[in-house]
KOLBA-253865 format. One record per residue: residue in three letters; x, y, z of N, C-alpha, C in turn. Coordinates in steps of 0.02 Angstrom, whole numbers, plus 50000, padded with zeros to 5 digits. Example, Ala and Ser with C-alpha at 12.3 -4.5 7.8 and 13.67 -1.06 7.14 Angstrom:
<lokes>
ALA506604971650390506154977550390506604983550390/SER506424988850354506844994750357506455000250394/
</lokes>
This chain:
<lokes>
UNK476165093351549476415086351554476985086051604/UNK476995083251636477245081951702478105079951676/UNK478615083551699479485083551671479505087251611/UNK478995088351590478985095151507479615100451531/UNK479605102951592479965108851608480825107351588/UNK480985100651598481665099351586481845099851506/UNK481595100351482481615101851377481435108251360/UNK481065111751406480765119251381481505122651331/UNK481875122051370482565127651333482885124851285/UNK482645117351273483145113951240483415115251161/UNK483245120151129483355123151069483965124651081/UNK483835131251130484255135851146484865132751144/UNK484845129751211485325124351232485785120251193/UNK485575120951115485815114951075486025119751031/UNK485835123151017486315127650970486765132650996/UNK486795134751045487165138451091488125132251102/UNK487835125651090488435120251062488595122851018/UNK489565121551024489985123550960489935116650912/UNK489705118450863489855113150814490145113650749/UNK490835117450754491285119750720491565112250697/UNK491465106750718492015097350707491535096850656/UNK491335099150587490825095150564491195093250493/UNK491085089550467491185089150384491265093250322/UNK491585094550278491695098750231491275092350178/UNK490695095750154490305093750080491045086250033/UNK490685082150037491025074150004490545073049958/UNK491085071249910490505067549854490595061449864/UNK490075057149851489885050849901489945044849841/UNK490255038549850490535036849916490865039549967/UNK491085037950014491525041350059492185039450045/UNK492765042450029493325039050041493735036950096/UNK493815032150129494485031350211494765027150207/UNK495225033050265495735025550291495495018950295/UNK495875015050325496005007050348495425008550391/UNK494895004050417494225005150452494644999750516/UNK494695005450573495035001050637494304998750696/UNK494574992550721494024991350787494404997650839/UNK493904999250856493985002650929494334999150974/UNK494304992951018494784990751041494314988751125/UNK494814987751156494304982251221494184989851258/UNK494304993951259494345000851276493535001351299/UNK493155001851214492485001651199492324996051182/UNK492604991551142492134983151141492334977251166/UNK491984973351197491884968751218491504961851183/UNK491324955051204491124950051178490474951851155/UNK490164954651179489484957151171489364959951123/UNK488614962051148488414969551096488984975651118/UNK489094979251051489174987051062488904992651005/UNK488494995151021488084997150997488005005150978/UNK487675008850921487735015150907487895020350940/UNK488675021150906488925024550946488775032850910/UNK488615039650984488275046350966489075049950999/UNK489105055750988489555059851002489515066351002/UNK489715071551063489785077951072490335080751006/UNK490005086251022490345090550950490725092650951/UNK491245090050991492145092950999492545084250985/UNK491775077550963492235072250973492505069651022/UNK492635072351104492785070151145492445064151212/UNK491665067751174491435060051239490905056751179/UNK490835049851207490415046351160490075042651199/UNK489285041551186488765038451205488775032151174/UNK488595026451176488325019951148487965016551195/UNK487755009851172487335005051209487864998751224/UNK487684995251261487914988151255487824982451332/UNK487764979051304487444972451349488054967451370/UNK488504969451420489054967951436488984960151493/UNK489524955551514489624953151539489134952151626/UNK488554946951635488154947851673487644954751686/UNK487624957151628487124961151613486504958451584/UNK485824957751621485114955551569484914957351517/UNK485254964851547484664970651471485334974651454/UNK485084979851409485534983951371485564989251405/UNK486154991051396486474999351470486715002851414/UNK486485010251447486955015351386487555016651439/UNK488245017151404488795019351419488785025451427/UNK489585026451447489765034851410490695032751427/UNK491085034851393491725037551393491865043851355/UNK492565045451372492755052251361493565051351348/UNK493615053051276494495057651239494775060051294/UNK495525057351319495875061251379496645059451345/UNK496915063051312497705061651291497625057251212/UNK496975058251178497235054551131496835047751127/UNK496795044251200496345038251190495745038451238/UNK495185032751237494555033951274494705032551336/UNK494455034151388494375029151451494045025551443/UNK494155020751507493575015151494492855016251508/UNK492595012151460491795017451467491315016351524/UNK490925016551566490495018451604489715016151596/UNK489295013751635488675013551640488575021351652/UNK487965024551640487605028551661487095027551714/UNK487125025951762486815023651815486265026651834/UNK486175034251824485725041251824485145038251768/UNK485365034951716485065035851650484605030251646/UNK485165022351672484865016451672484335012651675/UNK483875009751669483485004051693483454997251703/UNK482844996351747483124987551748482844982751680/UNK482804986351638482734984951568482984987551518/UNK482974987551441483264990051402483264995251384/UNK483874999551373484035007851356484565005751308/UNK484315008451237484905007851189484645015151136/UNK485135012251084485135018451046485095027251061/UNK485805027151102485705035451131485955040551088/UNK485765044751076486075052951027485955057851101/UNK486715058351104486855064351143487145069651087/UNK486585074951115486775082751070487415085251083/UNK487635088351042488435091751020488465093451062/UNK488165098251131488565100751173488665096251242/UNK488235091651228488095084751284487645087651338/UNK487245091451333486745092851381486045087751375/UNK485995084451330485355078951304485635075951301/UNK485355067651328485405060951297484685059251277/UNK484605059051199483835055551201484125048951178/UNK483585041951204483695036151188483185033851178/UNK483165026951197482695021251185482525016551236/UNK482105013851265481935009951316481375004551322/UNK481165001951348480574997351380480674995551426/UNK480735002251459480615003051535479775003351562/UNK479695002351629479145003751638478865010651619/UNK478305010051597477965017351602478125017251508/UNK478205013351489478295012851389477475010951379/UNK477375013151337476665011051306476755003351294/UNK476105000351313476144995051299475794990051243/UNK475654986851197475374981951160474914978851198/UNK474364975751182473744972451223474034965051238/UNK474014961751293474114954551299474144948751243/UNK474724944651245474684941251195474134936251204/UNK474214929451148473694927451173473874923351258/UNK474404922351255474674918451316474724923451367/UNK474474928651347474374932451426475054938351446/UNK475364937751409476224939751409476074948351393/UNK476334953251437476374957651417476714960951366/UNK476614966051319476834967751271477324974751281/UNK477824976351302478184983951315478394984051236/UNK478314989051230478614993051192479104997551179/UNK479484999351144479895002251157480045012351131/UNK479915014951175479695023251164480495027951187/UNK480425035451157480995037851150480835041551226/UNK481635044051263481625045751304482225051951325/UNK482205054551336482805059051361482725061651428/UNK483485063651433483885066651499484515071151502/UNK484345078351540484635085151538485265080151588/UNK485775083051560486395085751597486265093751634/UNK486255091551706486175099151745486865097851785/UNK487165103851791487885104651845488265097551850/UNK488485092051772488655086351770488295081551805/UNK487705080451814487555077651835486815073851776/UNK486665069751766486075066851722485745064651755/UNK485045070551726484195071151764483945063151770/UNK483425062651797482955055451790482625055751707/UNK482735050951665482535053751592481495052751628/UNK481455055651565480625056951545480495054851497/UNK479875052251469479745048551403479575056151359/UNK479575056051290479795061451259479195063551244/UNK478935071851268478135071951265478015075251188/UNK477395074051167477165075551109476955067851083/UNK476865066851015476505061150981476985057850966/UNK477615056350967478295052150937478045046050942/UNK477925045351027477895038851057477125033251063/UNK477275027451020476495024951015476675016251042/UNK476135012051026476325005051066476805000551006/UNK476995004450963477294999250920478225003050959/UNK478594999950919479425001850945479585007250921/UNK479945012750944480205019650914481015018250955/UNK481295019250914482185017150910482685022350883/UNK483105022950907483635027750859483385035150868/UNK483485036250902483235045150877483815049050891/UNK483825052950847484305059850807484035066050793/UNK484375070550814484005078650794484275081150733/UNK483965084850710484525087950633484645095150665/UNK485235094650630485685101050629485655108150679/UNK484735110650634484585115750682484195113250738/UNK483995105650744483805105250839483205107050806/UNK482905106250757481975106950795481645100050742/UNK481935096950698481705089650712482095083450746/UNK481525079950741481655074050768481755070250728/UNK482225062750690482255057850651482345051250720/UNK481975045050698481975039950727481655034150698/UNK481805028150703481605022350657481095021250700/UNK480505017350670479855013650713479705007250666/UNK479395002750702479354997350672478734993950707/UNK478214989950667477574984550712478144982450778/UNK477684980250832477834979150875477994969050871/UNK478584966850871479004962150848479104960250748/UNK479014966550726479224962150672479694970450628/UNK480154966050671480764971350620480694973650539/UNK480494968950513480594968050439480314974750411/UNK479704976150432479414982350425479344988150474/UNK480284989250478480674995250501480694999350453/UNK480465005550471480505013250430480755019050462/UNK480875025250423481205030750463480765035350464/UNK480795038950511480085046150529480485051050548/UNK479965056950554480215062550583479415065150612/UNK480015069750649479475075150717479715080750699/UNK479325085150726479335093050715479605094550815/UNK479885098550835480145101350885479615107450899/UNK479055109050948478585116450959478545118251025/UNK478655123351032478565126451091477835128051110/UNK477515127551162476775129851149476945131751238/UNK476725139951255476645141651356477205138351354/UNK477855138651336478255138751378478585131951405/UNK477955127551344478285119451345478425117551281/UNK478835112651281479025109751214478975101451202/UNK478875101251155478735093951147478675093051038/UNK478725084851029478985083650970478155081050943/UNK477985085150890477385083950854477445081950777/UNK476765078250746476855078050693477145071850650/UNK477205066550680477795061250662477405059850586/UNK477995059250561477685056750489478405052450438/UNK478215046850414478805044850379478855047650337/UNK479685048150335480085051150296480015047650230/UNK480165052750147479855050350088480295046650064/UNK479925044950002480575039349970481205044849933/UNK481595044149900481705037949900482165034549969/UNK482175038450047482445034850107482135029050109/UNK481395028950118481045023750146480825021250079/UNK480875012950092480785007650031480345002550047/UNK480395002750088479954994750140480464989850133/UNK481294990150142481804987250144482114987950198/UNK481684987250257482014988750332482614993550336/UNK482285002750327482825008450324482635008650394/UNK483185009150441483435013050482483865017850505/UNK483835019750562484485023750590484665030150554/UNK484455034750533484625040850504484865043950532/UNK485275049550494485785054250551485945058450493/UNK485775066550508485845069650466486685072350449/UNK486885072850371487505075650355487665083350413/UNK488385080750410488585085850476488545095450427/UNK488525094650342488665099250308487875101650306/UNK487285095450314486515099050301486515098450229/UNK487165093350177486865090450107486515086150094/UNK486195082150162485975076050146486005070050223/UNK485555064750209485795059050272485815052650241/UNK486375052250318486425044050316486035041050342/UNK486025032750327485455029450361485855022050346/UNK485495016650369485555008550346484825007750312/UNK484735002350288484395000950237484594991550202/UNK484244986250199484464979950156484004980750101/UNK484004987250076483734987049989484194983649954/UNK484114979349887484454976549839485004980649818/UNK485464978449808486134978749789486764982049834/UNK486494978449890487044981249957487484975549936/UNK488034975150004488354971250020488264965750065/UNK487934966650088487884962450149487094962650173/UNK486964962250234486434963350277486164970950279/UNK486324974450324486084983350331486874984850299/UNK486564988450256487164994050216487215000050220/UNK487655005050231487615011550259487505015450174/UNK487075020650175486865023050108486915031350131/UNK486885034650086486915043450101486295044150022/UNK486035050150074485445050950013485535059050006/UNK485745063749948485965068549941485315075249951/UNK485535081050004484975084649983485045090049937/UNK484535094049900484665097449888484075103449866/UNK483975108249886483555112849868482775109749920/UNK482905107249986482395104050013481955096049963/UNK482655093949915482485086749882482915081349892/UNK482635075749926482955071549909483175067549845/UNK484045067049860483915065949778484195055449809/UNK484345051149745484305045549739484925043049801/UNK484955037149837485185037549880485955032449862/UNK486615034249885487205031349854487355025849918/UNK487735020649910487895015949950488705018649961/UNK489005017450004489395018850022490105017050028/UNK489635009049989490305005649947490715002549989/UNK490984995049962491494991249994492064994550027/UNK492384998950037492785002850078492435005150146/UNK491735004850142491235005550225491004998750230/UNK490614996550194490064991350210490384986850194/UNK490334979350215490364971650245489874968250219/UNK489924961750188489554955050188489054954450251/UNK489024957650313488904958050393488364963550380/UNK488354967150438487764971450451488024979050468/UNK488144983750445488404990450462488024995950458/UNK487744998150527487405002750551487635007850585/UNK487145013250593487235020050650488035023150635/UNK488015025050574488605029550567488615037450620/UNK489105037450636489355046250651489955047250605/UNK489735055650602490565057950579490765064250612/UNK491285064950669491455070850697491975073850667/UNK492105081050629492655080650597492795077150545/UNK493515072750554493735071250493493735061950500/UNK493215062250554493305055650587492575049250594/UNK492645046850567491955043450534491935037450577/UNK491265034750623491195028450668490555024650646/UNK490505021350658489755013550659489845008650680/UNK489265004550684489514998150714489244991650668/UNK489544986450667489564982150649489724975950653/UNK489254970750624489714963050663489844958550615/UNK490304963850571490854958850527491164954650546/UNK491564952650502491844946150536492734948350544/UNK492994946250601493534946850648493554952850708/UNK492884954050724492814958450757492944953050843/UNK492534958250891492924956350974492224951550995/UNK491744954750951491224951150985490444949850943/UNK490154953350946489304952250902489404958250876/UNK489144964750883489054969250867489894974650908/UNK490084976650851490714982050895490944988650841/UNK491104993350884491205000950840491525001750827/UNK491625004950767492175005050714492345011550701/UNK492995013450678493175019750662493595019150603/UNK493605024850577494075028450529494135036450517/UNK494625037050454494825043550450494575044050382/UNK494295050250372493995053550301494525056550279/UNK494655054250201495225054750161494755062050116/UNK494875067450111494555073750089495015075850029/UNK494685078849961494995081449899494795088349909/UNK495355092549883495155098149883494985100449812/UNK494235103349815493925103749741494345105149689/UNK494455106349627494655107049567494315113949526/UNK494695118549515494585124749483494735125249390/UNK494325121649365494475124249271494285130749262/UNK494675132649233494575140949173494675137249111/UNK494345139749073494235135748982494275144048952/UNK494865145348927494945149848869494935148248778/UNK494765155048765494925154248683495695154448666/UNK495825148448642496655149848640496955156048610/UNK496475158748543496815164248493496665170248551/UNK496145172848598495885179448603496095177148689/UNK496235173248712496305173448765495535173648817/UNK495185174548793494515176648835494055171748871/UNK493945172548910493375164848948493105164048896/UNK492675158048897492255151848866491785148848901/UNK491185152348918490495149948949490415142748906/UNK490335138048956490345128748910490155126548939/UNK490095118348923489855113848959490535109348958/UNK490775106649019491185102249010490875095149040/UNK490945089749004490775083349025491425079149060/UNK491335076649112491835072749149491615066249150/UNK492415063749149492265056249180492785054249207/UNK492515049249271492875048749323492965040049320/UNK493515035549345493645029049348493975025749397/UNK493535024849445494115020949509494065013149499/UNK494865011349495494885002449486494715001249576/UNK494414995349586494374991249619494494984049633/UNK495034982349696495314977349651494854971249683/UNK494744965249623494474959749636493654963849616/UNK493474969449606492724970949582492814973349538/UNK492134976649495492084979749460492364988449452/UNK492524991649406492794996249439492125003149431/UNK492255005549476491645011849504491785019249437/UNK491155018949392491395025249345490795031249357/UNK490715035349338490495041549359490645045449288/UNK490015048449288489945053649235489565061949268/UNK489845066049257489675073849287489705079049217/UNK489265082349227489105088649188489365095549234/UNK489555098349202489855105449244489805111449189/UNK489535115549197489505121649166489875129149184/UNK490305130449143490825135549177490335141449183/UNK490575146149202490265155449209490375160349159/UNK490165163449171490435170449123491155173949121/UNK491605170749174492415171849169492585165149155/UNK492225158649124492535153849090492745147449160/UNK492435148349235492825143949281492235138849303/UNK492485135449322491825129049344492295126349397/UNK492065125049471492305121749522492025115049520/UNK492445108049526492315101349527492555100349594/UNK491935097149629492165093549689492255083249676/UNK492685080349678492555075349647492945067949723/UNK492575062649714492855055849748493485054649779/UNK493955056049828494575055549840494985049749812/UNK494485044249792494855038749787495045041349695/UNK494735045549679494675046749592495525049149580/UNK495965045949542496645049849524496655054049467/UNK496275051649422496395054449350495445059249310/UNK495445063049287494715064049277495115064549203/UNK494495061449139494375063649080493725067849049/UNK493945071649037493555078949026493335080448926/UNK492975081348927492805083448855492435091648856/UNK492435093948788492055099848776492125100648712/UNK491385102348674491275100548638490845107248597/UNK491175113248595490895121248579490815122748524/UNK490315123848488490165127848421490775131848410/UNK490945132448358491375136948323492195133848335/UNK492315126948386493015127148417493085119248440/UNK493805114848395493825109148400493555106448461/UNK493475101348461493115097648524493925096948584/UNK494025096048651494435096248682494305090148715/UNK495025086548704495085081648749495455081748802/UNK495425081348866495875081748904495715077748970/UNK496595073348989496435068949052497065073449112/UNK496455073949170496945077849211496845072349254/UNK497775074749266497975069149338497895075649405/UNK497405070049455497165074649503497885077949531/UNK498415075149560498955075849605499465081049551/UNK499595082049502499785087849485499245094149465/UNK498885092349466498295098949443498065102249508/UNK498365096849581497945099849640498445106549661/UNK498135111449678498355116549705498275124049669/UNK498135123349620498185128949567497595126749524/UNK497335133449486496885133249435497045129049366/UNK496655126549329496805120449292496745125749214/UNK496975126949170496835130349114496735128549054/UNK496255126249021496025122748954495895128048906/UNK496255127348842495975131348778495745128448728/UNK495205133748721494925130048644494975132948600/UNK495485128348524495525130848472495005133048423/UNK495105137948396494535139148347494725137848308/UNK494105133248241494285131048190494635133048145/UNK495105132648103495545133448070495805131848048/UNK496145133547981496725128347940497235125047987/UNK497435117047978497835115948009497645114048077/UNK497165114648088496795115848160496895106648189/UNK497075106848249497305097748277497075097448351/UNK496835091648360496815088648423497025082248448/UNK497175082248513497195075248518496695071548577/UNK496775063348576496235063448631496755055948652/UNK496675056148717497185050748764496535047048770/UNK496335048448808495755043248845495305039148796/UNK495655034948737495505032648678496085025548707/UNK495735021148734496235016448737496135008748707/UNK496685005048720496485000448683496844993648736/UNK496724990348700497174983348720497704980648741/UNK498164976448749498794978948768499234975748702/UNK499444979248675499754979648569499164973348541/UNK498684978348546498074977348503497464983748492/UNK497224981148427496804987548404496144987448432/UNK496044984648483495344983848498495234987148547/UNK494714991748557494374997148578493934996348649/UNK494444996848707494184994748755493474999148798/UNK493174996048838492374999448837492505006448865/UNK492945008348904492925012548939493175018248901/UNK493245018748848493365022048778492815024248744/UNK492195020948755491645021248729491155030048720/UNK491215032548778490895039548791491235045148784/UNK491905041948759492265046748735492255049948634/UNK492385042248622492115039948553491245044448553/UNK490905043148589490345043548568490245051648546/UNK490435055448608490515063348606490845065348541/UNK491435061448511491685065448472491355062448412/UNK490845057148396490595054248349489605061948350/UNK489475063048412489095069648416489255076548387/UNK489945075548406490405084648397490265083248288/UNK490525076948272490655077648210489665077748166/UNK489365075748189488825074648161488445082048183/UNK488545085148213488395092648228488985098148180/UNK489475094348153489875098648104489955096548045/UNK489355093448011489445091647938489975092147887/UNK490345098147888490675099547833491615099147862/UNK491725095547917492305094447934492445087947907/UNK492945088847894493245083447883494255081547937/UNK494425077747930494785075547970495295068447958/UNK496055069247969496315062747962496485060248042/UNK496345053548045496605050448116497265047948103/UNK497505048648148498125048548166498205044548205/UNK498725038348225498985034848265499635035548303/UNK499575035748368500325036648400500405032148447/UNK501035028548446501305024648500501555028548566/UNK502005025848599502395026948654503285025848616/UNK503805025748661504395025948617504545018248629/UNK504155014848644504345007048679504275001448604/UNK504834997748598504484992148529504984995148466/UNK504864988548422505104988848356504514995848334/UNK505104999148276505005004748243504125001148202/UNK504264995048166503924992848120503484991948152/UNK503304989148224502734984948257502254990448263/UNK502754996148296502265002848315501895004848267/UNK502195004348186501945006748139501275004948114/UNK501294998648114500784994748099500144993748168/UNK500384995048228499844995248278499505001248277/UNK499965007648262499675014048278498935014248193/UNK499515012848171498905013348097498245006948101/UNK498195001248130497734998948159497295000948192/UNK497465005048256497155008448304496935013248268/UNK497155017848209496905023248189496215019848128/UNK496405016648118495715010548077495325008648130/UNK495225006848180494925004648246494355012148261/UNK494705017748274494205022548284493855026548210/UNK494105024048165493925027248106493195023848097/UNK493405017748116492665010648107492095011848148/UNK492325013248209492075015548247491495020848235/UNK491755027548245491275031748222490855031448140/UNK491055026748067490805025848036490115020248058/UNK490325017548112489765013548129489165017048146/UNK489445023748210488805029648232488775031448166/UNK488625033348122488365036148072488915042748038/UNK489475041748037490035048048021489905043947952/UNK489905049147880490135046347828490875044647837/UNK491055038947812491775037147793492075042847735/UNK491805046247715492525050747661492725056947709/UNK492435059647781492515062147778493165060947824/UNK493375057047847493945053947872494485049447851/UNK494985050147855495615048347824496165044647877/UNK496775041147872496915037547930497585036147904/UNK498115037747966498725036147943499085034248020/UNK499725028647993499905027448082500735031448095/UNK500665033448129501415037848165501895034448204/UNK501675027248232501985024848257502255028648326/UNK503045027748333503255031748377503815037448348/UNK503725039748285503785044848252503625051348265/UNK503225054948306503235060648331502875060948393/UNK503335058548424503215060848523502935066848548/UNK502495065848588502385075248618503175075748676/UNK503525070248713503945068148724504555064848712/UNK505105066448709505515061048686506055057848750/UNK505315055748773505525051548845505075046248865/UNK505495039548894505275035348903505045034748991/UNK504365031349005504345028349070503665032249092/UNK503385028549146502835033049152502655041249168/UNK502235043549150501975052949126502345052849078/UNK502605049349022502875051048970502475044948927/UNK502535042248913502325035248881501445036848869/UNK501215040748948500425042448935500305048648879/UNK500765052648877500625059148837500715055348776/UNK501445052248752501145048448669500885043848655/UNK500705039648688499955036048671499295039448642/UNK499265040448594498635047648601498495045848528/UNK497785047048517497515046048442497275055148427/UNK497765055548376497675063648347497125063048294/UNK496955069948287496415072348246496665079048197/UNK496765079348138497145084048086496435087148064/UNK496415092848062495775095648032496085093747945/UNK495735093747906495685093047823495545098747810/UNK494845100347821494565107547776494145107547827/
</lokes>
């Protein structure tokens, strides 16, 4: 095939790129900064369009249909001190028609794009006689800085309907790119190609759409694989976005896709937000929200990163690890929405440790465990003192005298009513007790040091009637529980103001027998 020779090496070529700028594994949503416009630098009134980037972050490809321009031009600028220059036609690359959607590879030796240029497969005459172009993928070598004449991309990718967006994954031997009937967007989907060498030529075989749950028949486009290889991003207007195209991450794992997460009001807009990158610690797309410069313009931010969480769960008496299951739960308020909750299973090892990677926006995790032979454990860790060091939980073994307490039991504000987010906490320990028949137990009520002596008295012993009712509702016999209120009578603190006020708030548990 006639220009085949300019791709023969192109493997090589692409991994021989440093792509050391990539992402450290996020649990998704994404958390960031303030999401800034790029600036007149890169946007203008116009389109500006998916923006691709070398793997040091320093030069960036996009499209855009600027000021006395007919058709769409791919750019290029380049990082010099901190900010972009102003960006550039590719004049080497151009046509007198449309070239959009470019992915230049990490080391910037490829630009593959998009076109309906001459020489695109075409659609048969309408009925009015009107020719039909299409739009097919194309690339062009960077040789001695300079960018080749592109070539339409050989192998089967390219057919008379539109092929758009194309992206390589990781290791460079597929292809991802959206295709769609030839004028009707609506039934836009995502595919992939296989990368083969055959004598010494190479070309992209095999196209086949990508499975669900990416593709929905909810106009998914634009894919771009995770910079870690856990998973990709894409857009997508499946039900329950925000807006128009919503940016979604679909997790991999073990060669499965698993269910795909939205990315949540901190990325996505009422508007349309497509063609994410992330170089580093530095996350871009474009979009034509509203107060932007023009129609479509690129957006940036900074990835806010947690550094995972290390539990060890010992036996308090013997000191020794505790192979368990710990159940988490996680609660980010959102203000003016609903707030975002999360439930995780984690199973420690045979030295008792379990690593949690968890949401940056998450401050506080509530944790349960719930072990044969050893009270159930309640515990709420605040991320910002627990970060840096191993986290250490013990579990008591049953015993005379034997006590727990559980915080994440909340209520109202000086009222006994049992707010929902209390609920799976209650529930676990309404499980732990119906798996231990012969315990019995008094609840306990505790205030904070704030309030009349009397008020506390009578709220805490409320609240301790509140969860007593509670689990008699799941099915706990009532004798085997008993209920008394403490008021603000025995502090784990005898200090007022917040991290103090949270430790005695707490509904205790007295073993009986």
């Amino acid at each position: 095939m006639k220009g085949l020779a300019c791709i023969t090496a192109l493997p090589a070529l692409i991994l021989a790129a440093s792509i050391s700028a990539i992402l450290v594994a996020q649990v998704l949503p994404l958390q960031v900064d303030k999401i800034v416009n790029m600036g007149p630098e890169i946007n203008t009134p116009f389109d500006d369009f998916a923006p691709s980037f070398t793997a040091d972050g320093n030069t960036m490809v996009f499209n855009s249909k600027r000021l006395g321009e007919p058709y769409q031009n791919i750019y290029i600028c380049r990082r010099e001190g901190g900010r972009w220059t102003e960006a550039r036609a590719i004049a080497e690359i151009n046509s007198p028609y449309n070239d959009e959607t470019p992915f230049i590879t990490p080391d910037g030796a490829f630009i593959f794009f998009a076109s309906d240029r001459d020489g695109s497969l075409e659609m048969p005459a309408d009925a009015s006689g009107r020719i039909r172009v299409s739009y097919d993928i194309y690339v062009s070598q960077n040789i001695q800085g300079r960018w080749q004449r592109p070539i339409r991309l050989p192998g089967t990718v390219n057919t008379a309907h539109h092929e758009r967006s194309p992206c390589l994954s990781r290791d460079m031997t597929a292809l991802y790119y959206t295709t769609w009937p030839f004028g009707n967007i609506e039934r836009a989907y995502i595919m992939s190609a296989e990368y083969r060498e055959d004598n010494g030529d190479g070309s992209f075989v095999n196209p086949r759409p990508m499975p669900s749950p990416i593709n929905t028949g909810q106009q998914d486009i634009s894919l771009s694989p995770a910079p870690d290889g856990k998973g990709f991003f894409f857009s997508s207007r499946r039900p329950g976005g925000y807006g128009g195209w919503d940016l979604y991450f679909a997790p991999l794992e073990d060669g499965r896709i698993g269910p795909p997460v939205n990315l949540g009001p901190g990325i996505n807009s009422p508007g349309n937000d497509v063609h994410l990158s992330i170089i580093g610690d530095s996350l871009y797309f474009c979009s034509n929200r509203e107060g932007g410069m023009g129609l479509y313009d690129i957006y940036s931010s900074t990835i806010v990163k947690a550094e995972p969480l290390t539990i060890i769960v010992r036996d308090k008496k013997t000191g020794k690890p505790v192979e368990t299951e710990l159940n988490l739960f996680t609660r980010v308020e959102r203000e003016g929405a609903e707030a975002l909750t999360a439930e995780l299973k984690k199973r420690t090892d045979s030295r008792g440790r379990a690593t949690i990677t968890y949401n940056p926006a998450v401050k506080s995790i509530d944790l349960n465990i719930s072990e044969k032979g050893y009270l159930p454990l309640f515990e709420t860790i605040d991320i910002v003192r627990a970060a840096g060091k191993p986290l250490v939980l013990e579990l008591s073994p049953i015993e005379k005298e034997a006590r727990f307490d559980i915080h994440a039991i909340h209520f109202d504000f000086e009222s006994a009513r049992i707010k929902p987010e209390s609920i799976p906490y209650l529930d676990a320990l309404a499980d732990y007790l119906k798996k231990s028949p012969s315990l019995r137990f008094q609840i306990v009520g505790h205030t904070d040091l704030h309030g009349a002596d009397s008020f506390n008295k009578k709220l805490s012993l409320e609240r301790a009637r509140a969860v007593r009712d509670y689990l008699v509702n799941k099915g706990i016999d009532a004798s085997r529980l008993t209920v008394r209120g403490a008021g603000a009578s025995e502090p784990k603190v005898h200090k007022k103001g917040p991290g103090h006020d949270e430790q005695n708030r707490r509904t205790e548990f007295r073993l009986i027998e």
